[in-house]
C-alpha positions in Angstrom: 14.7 -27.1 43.5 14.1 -28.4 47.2 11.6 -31.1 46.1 13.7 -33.0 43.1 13.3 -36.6 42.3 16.6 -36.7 41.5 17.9 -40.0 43.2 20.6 -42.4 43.3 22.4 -44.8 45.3 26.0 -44.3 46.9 27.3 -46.5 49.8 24.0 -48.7 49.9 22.3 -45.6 51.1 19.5 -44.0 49.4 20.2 -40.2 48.7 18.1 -37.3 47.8 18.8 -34.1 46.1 17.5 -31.8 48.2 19.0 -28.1 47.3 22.4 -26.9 45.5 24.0 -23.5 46.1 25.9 -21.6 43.6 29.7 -20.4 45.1 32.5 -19.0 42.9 30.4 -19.9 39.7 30.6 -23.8 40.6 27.0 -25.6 41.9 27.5 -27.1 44.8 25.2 -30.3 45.1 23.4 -31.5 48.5 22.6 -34.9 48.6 20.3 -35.7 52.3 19.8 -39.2 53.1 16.4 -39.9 52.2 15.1 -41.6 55.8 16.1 -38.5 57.3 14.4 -36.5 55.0 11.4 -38.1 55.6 11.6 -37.4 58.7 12.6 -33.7 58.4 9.1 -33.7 56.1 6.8 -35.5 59.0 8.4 -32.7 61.6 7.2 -29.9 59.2 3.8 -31.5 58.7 3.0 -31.3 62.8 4.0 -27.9 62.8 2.2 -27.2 60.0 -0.7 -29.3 61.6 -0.8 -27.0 65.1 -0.3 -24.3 63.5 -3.5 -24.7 61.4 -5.1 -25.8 64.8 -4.1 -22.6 67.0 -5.2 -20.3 63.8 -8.5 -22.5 63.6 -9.0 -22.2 67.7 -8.4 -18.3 67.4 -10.9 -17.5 64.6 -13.5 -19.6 66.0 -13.3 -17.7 69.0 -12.6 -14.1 67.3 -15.9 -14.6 65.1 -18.2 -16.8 67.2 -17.9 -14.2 70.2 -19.0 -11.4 68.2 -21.7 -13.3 66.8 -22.9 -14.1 69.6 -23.6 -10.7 71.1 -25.3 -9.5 67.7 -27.7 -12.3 67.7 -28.4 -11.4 71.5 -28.3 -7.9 71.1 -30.9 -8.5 68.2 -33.6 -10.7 70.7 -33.4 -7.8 72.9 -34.3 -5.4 70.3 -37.1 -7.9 69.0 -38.4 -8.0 72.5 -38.9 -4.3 72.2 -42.6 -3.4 72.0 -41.7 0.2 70.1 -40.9 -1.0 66.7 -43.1 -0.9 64.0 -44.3 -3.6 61.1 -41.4 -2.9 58.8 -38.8 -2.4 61.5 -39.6 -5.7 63.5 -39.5 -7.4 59.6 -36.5 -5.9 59.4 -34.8 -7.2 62.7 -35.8 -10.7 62.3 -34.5 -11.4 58.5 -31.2 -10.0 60.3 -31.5 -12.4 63.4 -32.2 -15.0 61.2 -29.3 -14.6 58.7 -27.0 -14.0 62.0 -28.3 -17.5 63.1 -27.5 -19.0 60.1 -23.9 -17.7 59.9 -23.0 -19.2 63.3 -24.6 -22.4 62.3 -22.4 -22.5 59.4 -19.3 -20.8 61.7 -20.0 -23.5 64.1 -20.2 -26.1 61.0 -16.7 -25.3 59.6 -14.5 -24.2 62.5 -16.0 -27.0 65.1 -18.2 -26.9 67.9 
């Protein structure tokens, strides 16, 4: 019920519904003056904006880093002179698909 369209005028101010309560079996309407609602709405979307930003910031960081190790740990083993045909196949089509999950990592969570 917090989001109503209910709206009317009262003292040349522009009220909003914004939420009733129930007490003693009577509703009890609340009427919020619509400017500071507005208000109240642009103060939620910040928070909800840095918030999304510090969760962004931490999984960029929480999946790049591990990434990042893989894909060298993989050169090392490529580098390796032990590993047959089949294994060095093997190693590369995983280096390569690591690659291309950063890429699209770095693509979707920033640079």
């Amino acid at each position: 019920m917090t989001d109503s369209v209910h709206l009317r005028c009262k003292q040349k101010h522009l009220l909003v519904w914004s939420d009733f309560h129930v007490r003693d079996g009577i509703a009890i309407y609340i009427y919020k003056p619509y400017k500071r609602m507005k208000i109240d709405a642009r103060r939620k979307a910040e928070v909800s904006s840095n918030y999304k930003s510090q969760f962004l910031a931490n999984m960029s960081h929480e999946l790049r880093t591990p990434m990042a190790a893989i894909i060298g740990l993989l050169n090392i083993l490529m580098s390796d002179d032990c590993l047959t045909n089949e294994q060095c196949a093997t190693v590369t089509q995983i280096r390569k698909c690591s690659t291309a999950l950063l890429r699209l990592l770095n693509k979707h969570l920033g640079s």
